[in-house]
The first five atom37 places (N, CA, C, CB, O) and aatype in JSON, in Angstrom:
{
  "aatype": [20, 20, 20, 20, 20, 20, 20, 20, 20, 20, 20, 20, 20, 20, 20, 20, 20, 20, 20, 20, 20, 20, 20, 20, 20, 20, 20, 20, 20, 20, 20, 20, 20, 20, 20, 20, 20, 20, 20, 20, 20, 20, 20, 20, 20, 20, 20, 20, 20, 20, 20, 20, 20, 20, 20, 20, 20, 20, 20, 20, 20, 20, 20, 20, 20, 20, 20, 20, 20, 20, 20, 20, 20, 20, 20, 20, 20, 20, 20, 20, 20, 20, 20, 20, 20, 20, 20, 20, 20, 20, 20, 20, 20, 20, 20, 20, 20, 20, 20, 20, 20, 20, 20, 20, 20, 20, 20, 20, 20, 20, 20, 20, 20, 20, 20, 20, 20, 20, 20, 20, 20, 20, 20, 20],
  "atom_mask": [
    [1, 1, 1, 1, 1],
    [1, 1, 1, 1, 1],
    [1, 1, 1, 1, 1],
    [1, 1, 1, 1, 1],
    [1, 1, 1, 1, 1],
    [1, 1, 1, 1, 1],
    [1, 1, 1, 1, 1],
    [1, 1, 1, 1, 1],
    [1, 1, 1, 1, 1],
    [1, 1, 1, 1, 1],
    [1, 1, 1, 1, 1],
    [1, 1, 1, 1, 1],
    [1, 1, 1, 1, 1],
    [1, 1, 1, 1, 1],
    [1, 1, 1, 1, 1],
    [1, 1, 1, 1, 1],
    [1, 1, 1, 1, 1],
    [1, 1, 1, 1, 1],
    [1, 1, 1, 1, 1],
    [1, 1, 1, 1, 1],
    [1, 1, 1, 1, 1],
    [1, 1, 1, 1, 1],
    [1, 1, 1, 1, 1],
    [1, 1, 1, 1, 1],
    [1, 1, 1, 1, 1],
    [1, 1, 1, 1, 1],
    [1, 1, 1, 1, 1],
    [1, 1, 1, 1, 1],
    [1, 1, 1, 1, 1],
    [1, 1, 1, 1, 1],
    [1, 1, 1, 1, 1],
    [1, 1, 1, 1, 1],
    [1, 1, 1, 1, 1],
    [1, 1, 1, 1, 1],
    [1, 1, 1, 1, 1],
    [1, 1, 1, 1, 1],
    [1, 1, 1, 1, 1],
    [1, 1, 1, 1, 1],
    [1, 1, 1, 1, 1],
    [1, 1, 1, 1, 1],
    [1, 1, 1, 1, 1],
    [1, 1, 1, 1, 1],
    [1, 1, 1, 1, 1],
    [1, 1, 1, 1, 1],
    [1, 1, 1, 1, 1],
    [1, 1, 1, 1, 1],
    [1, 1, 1, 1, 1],
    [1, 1, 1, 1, 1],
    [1, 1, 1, 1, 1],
    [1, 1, 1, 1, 1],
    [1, 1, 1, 1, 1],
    [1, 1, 1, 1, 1],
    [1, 1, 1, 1, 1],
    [1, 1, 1, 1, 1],
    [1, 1, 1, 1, 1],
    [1, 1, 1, 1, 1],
    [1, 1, 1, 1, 1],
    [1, 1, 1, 1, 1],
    [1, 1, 1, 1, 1],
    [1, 1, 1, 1, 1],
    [1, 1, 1, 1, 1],
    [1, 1, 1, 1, 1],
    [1, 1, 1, 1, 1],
    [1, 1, 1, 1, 1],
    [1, 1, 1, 1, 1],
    [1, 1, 1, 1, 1],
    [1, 1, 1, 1, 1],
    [1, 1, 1, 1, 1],
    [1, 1, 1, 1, 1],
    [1, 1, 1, 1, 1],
    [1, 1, 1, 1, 1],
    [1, 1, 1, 1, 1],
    [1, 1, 1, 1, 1],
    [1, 1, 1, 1, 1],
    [1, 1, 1, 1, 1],
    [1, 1, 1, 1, 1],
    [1, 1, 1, 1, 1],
    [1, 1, 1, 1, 1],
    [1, 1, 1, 1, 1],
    [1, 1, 1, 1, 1],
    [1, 1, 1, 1, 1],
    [1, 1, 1, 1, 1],
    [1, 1, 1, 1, 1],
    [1, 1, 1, 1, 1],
    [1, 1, 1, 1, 1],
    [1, 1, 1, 1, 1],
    [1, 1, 1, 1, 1],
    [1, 1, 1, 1, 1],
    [1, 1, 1, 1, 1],
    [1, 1, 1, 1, 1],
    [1, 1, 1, 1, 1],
    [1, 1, 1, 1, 1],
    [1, 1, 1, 1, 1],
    [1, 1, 1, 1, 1],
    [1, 1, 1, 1, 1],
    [1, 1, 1, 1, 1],
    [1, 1, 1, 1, 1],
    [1, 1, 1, 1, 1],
    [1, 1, 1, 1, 1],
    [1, 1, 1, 1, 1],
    [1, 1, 1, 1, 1],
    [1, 1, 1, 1, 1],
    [1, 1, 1, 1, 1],
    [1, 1, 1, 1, 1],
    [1, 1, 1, 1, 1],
    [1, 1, 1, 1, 1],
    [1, 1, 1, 1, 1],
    [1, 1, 1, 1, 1],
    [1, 1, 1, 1, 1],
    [1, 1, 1, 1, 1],
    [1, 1, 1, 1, 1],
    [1, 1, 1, 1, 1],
    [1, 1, 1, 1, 1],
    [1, 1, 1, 1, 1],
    [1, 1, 1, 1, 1],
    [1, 1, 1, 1, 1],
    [1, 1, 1, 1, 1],
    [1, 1, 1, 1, 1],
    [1, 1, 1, 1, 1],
    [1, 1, 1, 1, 1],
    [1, 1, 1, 1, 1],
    [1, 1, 1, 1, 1],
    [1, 1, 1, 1, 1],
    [1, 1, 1, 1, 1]
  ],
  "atom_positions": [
    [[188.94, -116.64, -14.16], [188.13, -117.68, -14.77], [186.68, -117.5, -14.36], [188.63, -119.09, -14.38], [186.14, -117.36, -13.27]],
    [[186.29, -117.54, -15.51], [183.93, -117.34, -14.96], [183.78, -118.83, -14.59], [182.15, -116.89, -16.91], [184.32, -119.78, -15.16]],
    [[183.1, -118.85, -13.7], [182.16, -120.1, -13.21], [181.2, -120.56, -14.48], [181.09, -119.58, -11.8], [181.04, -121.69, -14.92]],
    [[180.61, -119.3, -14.93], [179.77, -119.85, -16.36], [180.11, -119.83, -17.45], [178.74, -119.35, -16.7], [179.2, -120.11, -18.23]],
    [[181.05, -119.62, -17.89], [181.89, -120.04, -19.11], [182.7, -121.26, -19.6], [182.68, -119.28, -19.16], [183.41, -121.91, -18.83]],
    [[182.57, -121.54, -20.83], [183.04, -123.26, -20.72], [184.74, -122.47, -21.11], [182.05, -124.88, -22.38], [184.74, -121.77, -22.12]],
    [[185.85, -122.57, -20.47], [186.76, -122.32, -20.78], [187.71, -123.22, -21.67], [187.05, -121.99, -19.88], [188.28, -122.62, -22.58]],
    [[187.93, -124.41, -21.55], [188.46, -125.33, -22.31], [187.49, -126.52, -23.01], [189.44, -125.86, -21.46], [186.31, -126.62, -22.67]],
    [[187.95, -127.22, -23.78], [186.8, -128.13, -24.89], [188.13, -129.27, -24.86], [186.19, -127.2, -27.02], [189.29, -128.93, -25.08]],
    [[187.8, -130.45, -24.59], [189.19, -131.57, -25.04], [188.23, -132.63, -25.89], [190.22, -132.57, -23.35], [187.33, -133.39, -25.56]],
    [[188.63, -132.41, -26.69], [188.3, -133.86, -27.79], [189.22, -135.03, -27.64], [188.49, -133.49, -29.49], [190.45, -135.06, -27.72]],
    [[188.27, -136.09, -27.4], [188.82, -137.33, -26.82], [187.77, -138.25, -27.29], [189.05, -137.35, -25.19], [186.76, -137.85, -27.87]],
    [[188.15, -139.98, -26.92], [187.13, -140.66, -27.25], [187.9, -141.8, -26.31], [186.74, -140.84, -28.93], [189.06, -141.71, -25.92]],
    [[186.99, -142.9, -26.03], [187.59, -143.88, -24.93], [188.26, -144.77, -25.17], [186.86, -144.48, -24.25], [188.62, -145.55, -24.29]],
    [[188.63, -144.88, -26.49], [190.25, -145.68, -27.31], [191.38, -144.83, -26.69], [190.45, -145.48, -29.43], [192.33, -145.48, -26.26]],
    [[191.45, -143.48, -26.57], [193.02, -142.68, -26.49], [193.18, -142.82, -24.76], [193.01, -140.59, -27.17], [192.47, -142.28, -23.91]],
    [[194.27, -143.66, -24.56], [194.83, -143.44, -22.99], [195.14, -142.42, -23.06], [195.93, -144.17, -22.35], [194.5, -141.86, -22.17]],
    [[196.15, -141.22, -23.9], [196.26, -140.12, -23.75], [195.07, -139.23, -23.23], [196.72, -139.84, -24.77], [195.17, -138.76, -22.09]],
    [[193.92, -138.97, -24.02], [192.82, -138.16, -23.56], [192.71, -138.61, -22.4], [191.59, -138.17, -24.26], [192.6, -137.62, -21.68]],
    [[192.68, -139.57, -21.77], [192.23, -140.1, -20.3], [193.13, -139.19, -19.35], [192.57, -141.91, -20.02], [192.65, -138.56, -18.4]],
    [[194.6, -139.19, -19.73], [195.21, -138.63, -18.82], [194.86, -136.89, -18.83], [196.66, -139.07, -19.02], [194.56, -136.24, -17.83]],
    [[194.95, -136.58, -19.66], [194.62, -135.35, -20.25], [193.05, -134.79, -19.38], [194.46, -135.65, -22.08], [192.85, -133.7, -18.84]],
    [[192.18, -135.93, -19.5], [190.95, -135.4, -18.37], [191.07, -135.63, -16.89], [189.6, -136.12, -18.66], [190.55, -134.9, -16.04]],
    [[191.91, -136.87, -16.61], [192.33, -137.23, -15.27], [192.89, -135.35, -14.48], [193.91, -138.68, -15.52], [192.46, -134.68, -13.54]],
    [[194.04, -135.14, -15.53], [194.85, -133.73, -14.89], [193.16, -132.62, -15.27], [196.95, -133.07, -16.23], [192.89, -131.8, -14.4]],
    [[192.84, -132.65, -15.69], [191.48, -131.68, -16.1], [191.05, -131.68, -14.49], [190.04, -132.51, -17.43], [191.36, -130.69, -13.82]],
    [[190.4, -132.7, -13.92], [189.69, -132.78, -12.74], [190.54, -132.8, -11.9], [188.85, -133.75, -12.58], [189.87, -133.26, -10.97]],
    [[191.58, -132.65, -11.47], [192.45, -132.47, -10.71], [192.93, -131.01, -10.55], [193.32, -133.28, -11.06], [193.22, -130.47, -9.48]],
    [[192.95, -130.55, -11.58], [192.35, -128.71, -12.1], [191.82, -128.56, -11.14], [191.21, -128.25, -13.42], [192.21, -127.82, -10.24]],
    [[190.46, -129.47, -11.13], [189.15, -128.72, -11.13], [189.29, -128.73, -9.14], [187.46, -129.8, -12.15], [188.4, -128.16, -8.51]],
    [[190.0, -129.14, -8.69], [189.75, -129.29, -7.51], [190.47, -128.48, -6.79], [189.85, -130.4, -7.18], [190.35, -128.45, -5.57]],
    [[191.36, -127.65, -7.5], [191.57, -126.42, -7.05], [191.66, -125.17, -7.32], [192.16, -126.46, -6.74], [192.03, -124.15, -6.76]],
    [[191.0, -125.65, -8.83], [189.98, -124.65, -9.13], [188.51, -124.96, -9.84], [190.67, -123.74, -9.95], [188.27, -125.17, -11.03]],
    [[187.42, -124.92, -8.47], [186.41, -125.27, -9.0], [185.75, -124.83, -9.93], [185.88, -125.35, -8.41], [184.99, -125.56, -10.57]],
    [[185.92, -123.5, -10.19], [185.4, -122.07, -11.63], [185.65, -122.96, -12.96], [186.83, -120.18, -11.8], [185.0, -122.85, -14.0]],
    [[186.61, -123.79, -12.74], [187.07, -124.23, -14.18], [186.22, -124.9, -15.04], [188.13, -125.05, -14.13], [186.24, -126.13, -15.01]],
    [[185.6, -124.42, -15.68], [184.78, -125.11, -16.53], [185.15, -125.61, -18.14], [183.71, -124.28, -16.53], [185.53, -124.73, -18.91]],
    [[185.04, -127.12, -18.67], [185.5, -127.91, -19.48], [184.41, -128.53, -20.28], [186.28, -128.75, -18.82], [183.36, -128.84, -19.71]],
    [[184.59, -128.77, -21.7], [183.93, -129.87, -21.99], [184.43, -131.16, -22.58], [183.12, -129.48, -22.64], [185.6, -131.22, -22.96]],
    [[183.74, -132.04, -22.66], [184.57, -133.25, -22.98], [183.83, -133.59, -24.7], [184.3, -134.71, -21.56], [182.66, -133.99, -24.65]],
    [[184.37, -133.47, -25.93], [183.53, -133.68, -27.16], [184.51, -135.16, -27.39], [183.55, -132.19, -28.58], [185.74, -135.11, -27.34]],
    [[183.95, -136.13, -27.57], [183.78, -137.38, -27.9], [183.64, -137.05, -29.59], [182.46, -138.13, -27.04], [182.91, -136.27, -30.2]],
    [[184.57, -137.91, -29.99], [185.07, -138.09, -31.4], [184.76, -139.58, -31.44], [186.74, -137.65, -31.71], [185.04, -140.39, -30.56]],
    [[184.01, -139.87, -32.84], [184.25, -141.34, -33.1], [185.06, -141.25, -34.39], [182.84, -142.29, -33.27], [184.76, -140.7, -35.45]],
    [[186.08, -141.88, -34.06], [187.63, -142.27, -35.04], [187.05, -143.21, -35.93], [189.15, -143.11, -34.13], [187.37, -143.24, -37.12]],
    [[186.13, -144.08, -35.37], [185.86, -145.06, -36.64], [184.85, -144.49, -37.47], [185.34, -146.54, -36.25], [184.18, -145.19, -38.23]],
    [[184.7, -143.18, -37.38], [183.62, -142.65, -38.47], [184.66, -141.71, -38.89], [181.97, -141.93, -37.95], [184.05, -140.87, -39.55]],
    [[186.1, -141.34, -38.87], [186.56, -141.07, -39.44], [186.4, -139.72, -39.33], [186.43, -141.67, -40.2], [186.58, -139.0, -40.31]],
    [[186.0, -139.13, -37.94], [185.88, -137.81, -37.29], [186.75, -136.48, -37.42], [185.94, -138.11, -36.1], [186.63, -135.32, -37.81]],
    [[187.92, -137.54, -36.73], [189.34, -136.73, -36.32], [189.93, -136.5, -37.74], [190.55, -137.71, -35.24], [190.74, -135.58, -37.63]],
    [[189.87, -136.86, -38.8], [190.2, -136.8, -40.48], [189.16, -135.48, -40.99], [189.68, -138.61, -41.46], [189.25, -135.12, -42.16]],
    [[188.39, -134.92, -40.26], [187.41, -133.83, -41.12], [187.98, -132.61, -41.3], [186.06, -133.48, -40.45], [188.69, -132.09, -40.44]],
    [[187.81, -132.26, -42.01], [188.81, -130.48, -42.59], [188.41, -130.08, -41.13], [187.95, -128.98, -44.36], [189.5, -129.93, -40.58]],
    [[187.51, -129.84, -40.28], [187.37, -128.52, -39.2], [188.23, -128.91, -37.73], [185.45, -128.22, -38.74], [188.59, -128.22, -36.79]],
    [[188.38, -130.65, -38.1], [189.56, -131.01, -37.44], [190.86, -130.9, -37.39], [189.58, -131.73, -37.45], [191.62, -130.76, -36.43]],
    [[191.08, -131.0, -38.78], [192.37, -130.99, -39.16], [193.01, -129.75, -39.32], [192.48, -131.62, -40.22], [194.21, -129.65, -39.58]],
    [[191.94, -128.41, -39.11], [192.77, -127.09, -39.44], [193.22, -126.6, -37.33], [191.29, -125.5, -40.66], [193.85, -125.73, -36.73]],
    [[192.49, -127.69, -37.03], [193.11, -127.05, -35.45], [194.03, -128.19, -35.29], [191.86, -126.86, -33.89], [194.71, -127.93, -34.29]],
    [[194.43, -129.52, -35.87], [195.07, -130.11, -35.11], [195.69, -130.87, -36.81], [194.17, -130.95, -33.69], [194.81, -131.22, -37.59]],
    [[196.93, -131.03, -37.17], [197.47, -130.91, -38.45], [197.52, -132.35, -38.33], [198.81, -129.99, -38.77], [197.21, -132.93, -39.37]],
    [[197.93, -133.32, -37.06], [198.32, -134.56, -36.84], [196.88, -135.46, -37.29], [198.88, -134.7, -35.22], [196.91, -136.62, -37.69]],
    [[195.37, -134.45, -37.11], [194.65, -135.6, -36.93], [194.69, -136.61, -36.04], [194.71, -136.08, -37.76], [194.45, -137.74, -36.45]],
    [[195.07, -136.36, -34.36], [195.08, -137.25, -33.3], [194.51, -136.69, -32.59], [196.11, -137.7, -32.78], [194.35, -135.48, -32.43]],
    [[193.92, -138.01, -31.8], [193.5, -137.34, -30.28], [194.49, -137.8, -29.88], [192.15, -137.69, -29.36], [195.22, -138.6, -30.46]],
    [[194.71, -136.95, -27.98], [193.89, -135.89, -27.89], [193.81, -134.41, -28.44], [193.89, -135.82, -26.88], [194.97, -134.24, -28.82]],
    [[193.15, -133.29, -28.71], [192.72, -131.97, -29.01], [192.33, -131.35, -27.51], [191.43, -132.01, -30.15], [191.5, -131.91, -26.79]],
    [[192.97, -130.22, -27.14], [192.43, -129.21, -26.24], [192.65, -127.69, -27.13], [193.32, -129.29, -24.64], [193.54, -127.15, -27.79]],
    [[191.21, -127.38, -26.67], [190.91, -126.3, -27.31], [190.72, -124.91, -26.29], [189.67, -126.68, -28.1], [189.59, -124.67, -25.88]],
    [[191.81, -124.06, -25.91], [191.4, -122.98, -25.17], [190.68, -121.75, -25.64], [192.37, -122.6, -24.66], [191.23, -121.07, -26.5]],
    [[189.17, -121.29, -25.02], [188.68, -120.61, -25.68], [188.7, -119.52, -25.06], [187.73, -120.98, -26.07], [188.06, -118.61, -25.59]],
    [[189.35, -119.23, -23.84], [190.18, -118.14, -23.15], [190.88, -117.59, -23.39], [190.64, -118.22, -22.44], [191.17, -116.51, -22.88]],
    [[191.57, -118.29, -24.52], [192.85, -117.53, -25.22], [192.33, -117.74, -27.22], [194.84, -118.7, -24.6], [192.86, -118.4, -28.11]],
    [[191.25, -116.95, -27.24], [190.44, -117.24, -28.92], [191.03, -118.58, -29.51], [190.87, -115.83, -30.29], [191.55, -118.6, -30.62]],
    [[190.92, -119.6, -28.76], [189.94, -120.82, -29.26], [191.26, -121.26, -29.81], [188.4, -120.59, -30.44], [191.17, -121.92, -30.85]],
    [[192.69, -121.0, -29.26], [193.53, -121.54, -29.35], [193.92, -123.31, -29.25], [193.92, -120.82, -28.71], [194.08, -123.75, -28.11]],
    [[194.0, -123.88, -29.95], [194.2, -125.27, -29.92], [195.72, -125.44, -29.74], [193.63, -125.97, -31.21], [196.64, -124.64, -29.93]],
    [[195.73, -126.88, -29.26], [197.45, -127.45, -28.51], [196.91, -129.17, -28.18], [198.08, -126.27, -26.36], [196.28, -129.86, -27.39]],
    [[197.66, -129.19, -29.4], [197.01, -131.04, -29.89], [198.73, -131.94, -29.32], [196.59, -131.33, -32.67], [199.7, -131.22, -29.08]],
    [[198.79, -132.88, -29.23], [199.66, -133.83, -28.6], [199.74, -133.69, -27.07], [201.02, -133.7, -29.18], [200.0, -132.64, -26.49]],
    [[199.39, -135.32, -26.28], [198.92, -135.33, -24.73], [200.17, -134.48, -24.28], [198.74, -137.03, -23.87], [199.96, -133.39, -23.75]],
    [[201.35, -134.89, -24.46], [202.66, -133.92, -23.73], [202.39, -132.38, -23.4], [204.03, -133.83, -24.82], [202.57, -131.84, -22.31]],
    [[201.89, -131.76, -24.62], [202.0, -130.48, -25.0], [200.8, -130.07, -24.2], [202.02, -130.19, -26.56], [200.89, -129.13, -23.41]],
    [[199.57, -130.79, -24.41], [198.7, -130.23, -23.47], [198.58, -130.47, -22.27], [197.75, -130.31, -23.74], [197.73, -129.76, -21.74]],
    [[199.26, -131.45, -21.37], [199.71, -131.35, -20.17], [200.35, -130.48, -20.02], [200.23, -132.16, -19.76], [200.09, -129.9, -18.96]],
    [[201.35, -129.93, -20.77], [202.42, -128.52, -19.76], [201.64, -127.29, -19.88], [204.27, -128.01, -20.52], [201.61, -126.36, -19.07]],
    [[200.76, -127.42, -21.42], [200.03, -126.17, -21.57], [199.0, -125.96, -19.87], [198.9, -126.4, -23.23], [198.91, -124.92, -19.22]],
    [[198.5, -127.04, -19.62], [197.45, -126.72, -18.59], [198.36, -126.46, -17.37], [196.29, -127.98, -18.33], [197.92, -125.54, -16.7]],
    [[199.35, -126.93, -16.95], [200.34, -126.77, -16.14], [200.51, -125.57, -15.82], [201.35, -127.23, -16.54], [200.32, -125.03, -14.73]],
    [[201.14, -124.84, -17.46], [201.61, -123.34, -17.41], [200.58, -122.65, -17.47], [202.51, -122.85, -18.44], [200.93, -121.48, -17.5]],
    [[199.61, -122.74, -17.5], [198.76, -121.84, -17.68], [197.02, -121.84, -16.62], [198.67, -122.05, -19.27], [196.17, -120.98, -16.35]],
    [[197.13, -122.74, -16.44], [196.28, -123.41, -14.88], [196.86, -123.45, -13.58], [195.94, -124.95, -14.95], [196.15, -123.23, -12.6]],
    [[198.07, -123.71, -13.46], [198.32, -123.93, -12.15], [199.34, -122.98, -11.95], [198.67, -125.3, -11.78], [200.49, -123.39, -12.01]],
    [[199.13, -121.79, -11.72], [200.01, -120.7, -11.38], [200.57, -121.2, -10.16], [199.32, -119.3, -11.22], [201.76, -120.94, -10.33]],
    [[200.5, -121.59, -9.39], [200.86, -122.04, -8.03], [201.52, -122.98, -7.74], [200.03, -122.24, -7.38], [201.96, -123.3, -6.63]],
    [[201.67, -123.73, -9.28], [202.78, -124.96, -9.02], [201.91, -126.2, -8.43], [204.11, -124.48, -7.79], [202.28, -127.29, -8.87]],
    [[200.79, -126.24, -7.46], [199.91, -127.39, -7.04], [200.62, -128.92, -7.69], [198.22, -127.06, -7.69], [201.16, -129.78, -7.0]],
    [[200.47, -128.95, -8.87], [200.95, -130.09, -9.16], [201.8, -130.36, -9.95], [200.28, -130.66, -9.39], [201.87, -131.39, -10.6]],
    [[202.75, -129.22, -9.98], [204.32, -129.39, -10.67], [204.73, -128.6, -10.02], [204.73, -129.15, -12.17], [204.09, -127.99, -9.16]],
    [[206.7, -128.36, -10.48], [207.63, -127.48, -9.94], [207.95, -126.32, -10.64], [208.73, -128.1, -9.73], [208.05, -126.11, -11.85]],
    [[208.1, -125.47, -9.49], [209.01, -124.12, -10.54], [209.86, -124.45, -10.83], [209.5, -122.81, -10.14], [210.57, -124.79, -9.89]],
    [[210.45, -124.61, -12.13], [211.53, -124.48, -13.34], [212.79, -123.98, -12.7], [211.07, -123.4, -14.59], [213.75, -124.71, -12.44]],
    [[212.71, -122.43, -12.41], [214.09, -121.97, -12.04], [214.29, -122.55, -10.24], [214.16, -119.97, -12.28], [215.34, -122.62, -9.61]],
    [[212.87, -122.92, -9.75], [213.52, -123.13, -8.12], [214.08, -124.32, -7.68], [212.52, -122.99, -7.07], [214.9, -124.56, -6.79]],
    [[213.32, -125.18, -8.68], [213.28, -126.53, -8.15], [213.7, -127.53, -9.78], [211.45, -126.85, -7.33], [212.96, -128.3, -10.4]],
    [[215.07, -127.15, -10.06], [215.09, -127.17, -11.45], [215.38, -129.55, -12.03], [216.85, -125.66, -11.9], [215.18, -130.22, -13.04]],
    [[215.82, -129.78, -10.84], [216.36, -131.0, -10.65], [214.25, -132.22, -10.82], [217.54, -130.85, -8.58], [213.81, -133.24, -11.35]],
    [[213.77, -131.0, -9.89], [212.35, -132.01, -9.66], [211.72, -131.65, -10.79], [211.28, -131.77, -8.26], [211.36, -132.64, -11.42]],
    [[211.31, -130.19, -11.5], [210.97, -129.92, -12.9], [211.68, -131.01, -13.87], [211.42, -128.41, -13.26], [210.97, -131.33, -14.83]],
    [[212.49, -131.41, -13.83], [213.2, -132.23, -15.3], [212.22, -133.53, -14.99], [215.4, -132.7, -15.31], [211.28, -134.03, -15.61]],
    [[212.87, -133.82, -13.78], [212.15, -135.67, -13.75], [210.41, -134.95, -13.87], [212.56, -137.03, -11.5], [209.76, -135.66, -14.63]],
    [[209.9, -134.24, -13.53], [208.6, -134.73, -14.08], [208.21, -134.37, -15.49], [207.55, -134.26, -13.24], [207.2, -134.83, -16.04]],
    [[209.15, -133.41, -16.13], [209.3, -133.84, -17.76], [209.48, -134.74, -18.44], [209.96, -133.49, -18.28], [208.95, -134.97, -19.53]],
    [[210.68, -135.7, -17.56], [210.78, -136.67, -17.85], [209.62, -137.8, -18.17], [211.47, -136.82, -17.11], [209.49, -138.45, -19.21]],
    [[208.77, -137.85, -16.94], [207.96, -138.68, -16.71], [206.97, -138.22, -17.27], [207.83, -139.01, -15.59], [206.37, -139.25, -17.57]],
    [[206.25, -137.22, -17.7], [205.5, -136.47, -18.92], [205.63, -137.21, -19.92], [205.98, -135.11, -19.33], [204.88, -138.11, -20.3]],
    [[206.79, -136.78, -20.48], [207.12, -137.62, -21.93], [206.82, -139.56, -22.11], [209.03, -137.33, -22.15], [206.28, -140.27, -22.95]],
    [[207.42, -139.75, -21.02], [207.71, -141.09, -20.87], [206.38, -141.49, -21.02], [208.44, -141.54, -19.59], [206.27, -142.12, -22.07]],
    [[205.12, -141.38, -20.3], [203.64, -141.34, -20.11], [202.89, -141.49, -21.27], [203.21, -140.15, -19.52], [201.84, -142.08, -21.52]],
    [[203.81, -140.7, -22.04], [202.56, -140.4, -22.98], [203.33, -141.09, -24.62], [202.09, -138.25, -22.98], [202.84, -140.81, -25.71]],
    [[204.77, -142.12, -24.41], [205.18, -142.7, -25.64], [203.9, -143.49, -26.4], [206.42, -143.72, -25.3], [203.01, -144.04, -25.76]],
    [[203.94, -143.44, -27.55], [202.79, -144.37, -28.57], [203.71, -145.62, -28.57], [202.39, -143.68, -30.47], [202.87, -146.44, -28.19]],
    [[204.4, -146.05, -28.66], [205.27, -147.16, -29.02], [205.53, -148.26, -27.63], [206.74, -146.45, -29.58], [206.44, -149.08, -27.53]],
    [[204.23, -147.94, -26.46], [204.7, -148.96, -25.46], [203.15, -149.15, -25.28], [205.8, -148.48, -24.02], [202.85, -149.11, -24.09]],
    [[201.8, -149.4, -26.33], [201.52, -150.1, -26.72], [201.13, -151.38, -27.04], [201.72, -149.84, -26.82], [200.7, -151.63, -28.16]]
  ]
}
């Protein structure tokens, strides 16, 4: 990871609890790995942002949140679940703040569990 490169972009706005969590785990990244460099693009939904064709061809749902990896050509991975494990699997080689899968296969589930659970729209 470059220190001067913006590596990830998360589109969010301060209506989505999802994006919140989504930047919460961002800076929690960042603290053990300080190189990590992010930006935060603020969407206004009531202008009908997240609905624009250049939105909608990276993210089909039209929701925040959007993380955009530009480490891997500007690959997008839209729904909070998905981009929590994405940064997981792909940030925290070391496990820091999850479990290995095959070692620790009992503590990996419950925090899938609790992943999912986190991030229901319907509790609201």
């Amino acid at each position: 990871m470059s220190g001067s490169t913006v590596q990830l972009t998360l589109f969010t706005n301060h209506l989505t609890p999802n994006g919140l969590k989504v930047s919460i785990y961002l800076e929690e990244l960042r603290t053990i790995h300080p190189q990590l460099e992010y930006n935060i693009h603020r969407l206004d939904i009531s202008k009908g942002t997240h609905r624009e064709d250049w939105f909608v061809r990276m993210n089909p749902s039209s929701r925040l949140p959007l993380l955009v990896d530009h480490t891997r050509d500007d690959f997008p991975v839209f729904e909070s679940a998905a981009i929590l494990l994405y940064l997981e699997a792909n940030f925290d080689p070391k496990k820091t703040f999850s479990f290995d899968a095959p070692k620790f296969p009992r503590e990996y589930s419950s925090m899938i569990q609790w992943v999912f659970f986190g991030v229901r729209r319907d509790s609201s």
